[in-house]
C-alpha positions in Angstrom: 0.0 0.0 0.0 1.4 3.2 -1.0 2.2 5.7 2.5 -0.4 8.6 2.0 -3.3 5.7 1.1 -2.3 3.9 4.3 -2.7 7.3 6.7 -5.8 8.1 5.0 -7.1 4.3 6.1 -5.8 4.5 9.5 -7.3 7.8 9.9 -10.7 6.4 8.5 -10.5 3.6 11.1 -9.4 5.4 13.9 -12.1 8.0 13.5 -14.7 5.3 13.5 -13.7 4.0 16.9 -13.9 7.7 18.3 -10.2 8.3 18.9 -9.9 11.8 19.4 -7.0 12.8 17.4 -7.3 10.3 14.5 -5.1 11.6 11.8 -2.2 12.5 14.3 -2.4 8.5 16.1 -2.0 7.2 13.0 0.5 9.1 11.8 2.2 8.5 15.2 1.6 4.6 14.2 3.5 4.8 10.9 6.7 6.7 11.7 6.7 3.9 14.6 6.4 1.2 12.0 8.6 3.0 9.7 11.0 4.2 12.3 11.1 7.8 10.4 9.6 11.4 11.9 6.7 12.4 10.5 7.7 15.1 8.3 8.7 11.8 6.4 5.3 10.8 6.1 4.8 13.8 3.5 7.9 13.8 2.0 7.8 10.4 0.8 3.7 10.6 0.9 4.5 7.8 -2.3 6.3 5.1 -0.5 5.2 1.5 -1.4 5.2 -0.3 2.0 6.1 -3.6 2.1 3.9 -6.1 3.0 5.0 -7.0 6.6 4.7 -3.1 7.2 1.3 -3.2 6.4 0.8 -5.8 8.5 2.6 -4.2 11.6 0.4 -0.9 10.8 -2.5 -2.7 10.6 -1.6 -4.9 13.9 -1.2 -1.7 15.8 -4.2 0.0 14.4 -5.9 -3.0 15.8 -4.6 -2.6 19.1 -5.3 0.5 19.3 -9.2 0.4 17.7 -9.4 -1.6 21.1 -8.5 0.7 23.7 -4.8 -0.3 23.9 -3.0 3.3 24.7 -1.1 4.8 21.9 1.7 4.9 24.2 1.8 1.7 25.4 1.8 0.2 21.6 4.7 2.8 20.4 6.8 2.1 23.9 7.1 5.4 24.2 5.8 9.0 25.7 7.5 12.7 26.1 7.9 13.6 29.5 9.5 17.0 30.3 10.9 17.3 26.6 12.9 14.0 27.6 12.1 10.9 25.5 10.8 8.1 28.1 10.3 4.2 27.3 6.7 2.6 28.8 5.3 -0.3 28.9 1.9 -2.0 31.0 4.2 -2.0 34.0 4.2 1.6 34.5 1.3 4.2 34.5 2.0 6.3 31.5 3.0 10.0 32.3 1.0 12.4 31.7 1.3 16.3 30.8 -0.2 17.2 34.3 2.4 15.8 36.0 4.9 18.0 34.5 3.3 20.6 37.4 4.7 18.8 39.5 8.4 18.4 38.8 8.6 22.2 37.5 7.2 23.3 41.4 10.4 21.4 42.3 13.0 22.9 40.2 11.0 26.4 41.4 11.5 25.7 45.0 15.8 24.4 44.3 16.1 27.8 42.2 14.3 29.9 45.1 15.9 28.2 47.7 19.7 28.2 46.3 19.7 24.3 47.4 22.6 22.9 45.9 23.6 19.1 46.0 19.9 18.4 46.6 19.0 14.5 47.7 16.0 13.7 46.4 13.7 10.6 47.0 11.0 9.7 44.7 8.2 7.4 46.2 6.3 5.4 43.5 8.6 6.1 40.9 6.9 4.2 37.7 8.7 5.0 34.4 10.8 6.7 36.3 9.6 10.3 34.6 10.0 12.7 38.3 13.0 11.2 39.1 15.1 10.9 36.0 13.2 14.4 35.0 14.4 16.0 38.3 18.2 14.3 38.0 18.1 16.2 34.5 17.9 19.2 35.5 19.5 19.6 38.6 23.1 18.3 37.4 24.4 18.6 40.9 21.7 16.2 42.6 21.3 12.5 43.8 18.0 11.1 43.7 16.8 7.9 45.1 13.7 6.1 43.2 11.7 3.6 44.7 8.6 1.5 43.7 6.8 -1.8 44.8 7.3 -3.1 41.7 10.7 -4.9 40.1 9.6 -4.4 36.9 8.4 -0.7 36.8 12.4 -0.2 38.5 13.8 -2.1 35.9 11.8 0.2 33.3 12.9 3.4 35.6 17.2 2.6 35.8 16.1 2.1 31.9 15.0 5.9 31.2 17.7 6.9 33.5 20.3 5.6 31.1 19.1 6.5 28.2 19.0 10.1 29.6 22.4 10.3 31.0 21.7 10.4 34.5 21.9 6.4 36.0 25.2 7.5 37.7 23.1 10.0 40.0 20.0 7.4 40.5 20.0 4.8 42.8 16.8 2.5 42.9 15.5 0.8 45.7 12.3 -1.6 45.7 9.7 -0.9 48.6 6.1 -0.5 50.2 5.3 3.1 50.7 2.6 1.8 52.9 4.7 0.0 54.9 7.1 1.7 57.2 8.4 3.3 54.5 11.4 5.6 56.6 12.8 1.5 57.9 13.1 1.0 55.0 15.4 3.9 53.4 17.3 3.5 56.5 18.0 0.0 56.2 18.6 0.0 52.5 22.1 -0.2 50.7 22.1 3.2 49.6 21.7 4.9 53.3 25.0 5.9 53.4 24.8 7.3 49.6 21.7 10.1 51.3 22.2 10.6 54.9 23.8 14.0 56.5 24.6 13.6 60.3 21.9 15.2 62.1 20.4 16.3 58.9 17.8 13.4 58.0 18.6 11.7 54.8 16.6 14.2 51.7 16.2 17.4 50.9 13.3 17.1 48.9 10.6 14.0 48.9 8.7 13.7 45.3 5.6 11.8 45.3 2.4 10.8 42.3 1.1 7.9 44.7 -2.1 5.7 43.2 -4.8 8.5 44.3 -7.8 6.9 42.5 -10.8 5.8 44.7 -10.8 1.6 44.4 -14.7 1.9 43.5 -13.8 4.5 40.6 -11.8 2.6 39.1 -14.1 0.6 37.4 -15.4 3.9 36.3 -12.5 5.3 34.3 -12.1 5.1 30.8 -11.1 2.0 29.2 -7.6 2.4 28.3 -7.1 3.4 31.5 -8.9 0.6 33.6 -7.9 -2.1 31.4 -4.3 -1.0 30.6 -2.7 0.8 33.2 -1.6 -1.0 36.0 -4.0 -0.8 39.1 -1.4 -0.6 41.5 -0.4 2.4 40.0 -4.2 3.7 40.8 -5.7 2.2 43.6 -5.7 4.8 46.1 -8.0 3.2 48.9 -11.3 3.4 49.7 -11.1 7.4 49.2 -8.1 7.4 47.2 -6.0 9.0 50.5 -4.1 6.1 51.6 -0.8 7.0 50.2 -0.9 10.8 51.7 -1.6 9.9 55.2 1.0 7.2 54.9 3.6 8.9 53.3 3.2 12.1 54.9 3.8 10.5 58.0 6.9 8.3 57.0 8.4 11.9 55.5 8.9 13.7 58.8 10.9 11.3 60.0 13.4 11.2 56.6 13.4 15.1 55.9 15.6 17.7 57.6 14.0 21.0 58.4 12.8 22.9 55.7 12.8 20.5 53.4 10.0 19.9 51.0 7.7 17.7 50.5 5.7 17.7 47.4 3.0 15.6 46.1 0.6 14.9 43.2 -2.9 14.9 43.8 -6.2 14.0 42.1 -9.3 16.2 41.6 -10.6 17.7 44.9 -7.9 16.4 46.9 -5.5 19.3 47.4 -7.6 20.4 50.9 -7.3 17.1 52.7 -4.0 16.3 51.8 -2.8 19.9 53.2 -4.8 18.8 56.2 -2.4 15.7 56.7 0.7 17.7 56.2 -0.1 20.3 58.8 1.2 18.5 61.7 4.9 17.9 60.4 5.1 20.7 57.6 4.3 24.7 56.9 4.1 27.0 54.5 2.2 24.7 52.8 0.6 25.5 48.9 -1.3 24.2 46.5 0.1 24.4 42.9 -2.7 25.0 40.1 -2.0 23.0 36.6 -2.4 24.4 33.0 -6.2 23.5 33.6 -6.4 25.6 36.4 -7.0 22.5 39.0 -5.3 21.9 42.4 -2.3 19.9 40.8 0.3 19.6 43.5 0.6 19.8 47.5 3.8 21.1 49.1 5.3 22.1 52.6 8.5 21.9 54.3 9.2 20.5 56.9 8.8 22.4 60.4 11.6 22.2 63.1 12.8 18.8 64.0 12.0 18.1 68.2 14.8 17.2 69.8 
């Protein structure tokens, strides 16, 4: 099939299964099958594919006419203008997140914090941590998830975007005594400041979805993404009060921790944090919603 014929099929197809940006996912498909950009869909708009390039286009079309993210089918997604791999193991970063790492980078650039240690709870692909690595050349971050495979995926990124030599990953339970854990770890000695706590900065996206909503969500969402990566709890708080707690014991004063939350969740989670943390604000993202949750933390007791 010659190039331009096939994008006008996909396009056809994709718009009868209600994707939203039909012409773009499908020209997103080819240059994946093609392994070109897409300014060489039009340039070479006469191209005969071969036969088992159809076959992978019309595979992935398939895949994708089901629900399959487009993401998950290319292996890849942009993440802070970084390239990042993904796969069903990890949730698929999102634009909205972004918020969240460029709050960070405000608060090291307000703050002068130089050699910053950062932990990121929950890591996934890896995007916060290898994002916030990136761009502050002078830091060590610690990424850590329940899952092997999701770490695996994570030290992955991190290589590919020159930073595994600052990353250090550590596989754990964020609900489960989460500071025993850091301390315990192999790379306590790599974070820890005597008298200081062990970061300067805690990073978190925790699951924050309701368990009952989930079933609610769209499909390529429910029946793709992993649901550990979602499942927040019965109100979708579990990770906040847990983590919240587990960071006063890791942070040194005025430290920072910041967090991700869902839609409508900003005033509790500020609620949790009040206890160990002040000056505590609420980030808004491009939509205008309550995006992130940050404090630092108030003066250790002795």
């Amino acid at each position: 099939m010659i190039l331009k014929d096939a994008l006008l099929m996909g396009t056809k197809l994709l718009k009868s299964a209600d994707i939203d940006t039909p012409a773009l996912e499908a020209g997103v498909l080819l240059c994946r099958v093609l392994n070109v950009d897409r300014s060489y869909l039009y340039s070479h708009d006469d191209y005969n594919m071969t036969e088992e390039e159809y076959k992978k286009f019309a595979l992935f079309l398939e895949e994708r006419i089901k629900g399959k993210p487009l993401q998950y089918i290319t292996g890849h997604q942009e993440f802070m203008s970084l390239d990042f791999i993904v796969t069903p193991d990890v949730l698929i970063p999102r634009q909205d997140t972004e918020t969240l790492v460029e709050a960070v980078l405000t608060h090291v650039k307000s703050t002068g914090l130089e050699n910053a240690r950062i932990l990121d709870i929950g890591t996934g692909s890896g995007c916060i941590a290898v994002s916030l690595a990136h761009f502050l050349k002078d830091s060590r971050v610690l990424a850590l998830d329940i899952s092997e495979k999701a770490l695996e995926i994570a030290e992955t990124n991190a290589k590919r975007c020159g930073v595994r030599d600052r990353m250090f990953f550590l596989k754990g339970d964020a609900l489960e005594g989460l500071a025993g854990i850091i301390a315990q770890s192999p790379f306590a000695k790599d974070f820890e400041r005597k008298g200081e706590g062990f970061f300067d900065i805690i990073v978190s996206n925790p699951p924050y979805i309701p368990s009952e909503e989930i079933k609610t969500l769209h499909k390529q969402v429910k029946d793709y993404e992993p649901r550990t990566a979602l499942d927040g709890g019965i109100d979708g708080l579990d990770f906040y009060r847990a983590i919240t707690c587990e960071a006063a014991k890791l942070l040194s004063t005025d430290s920072l921790l910041a967090f991700e939350v869902g839609y409508n969740q900003a005033e509790n989670v500020s609620e949790f944090m009040k206890g160990s943390f002040s000056a505590i604000k609420v980030v808004k993202d491009l939509a205008g919603i309550d995006r992130v949750v940050m404090g630092c933390r108030k003066q250790l007791k002795d």
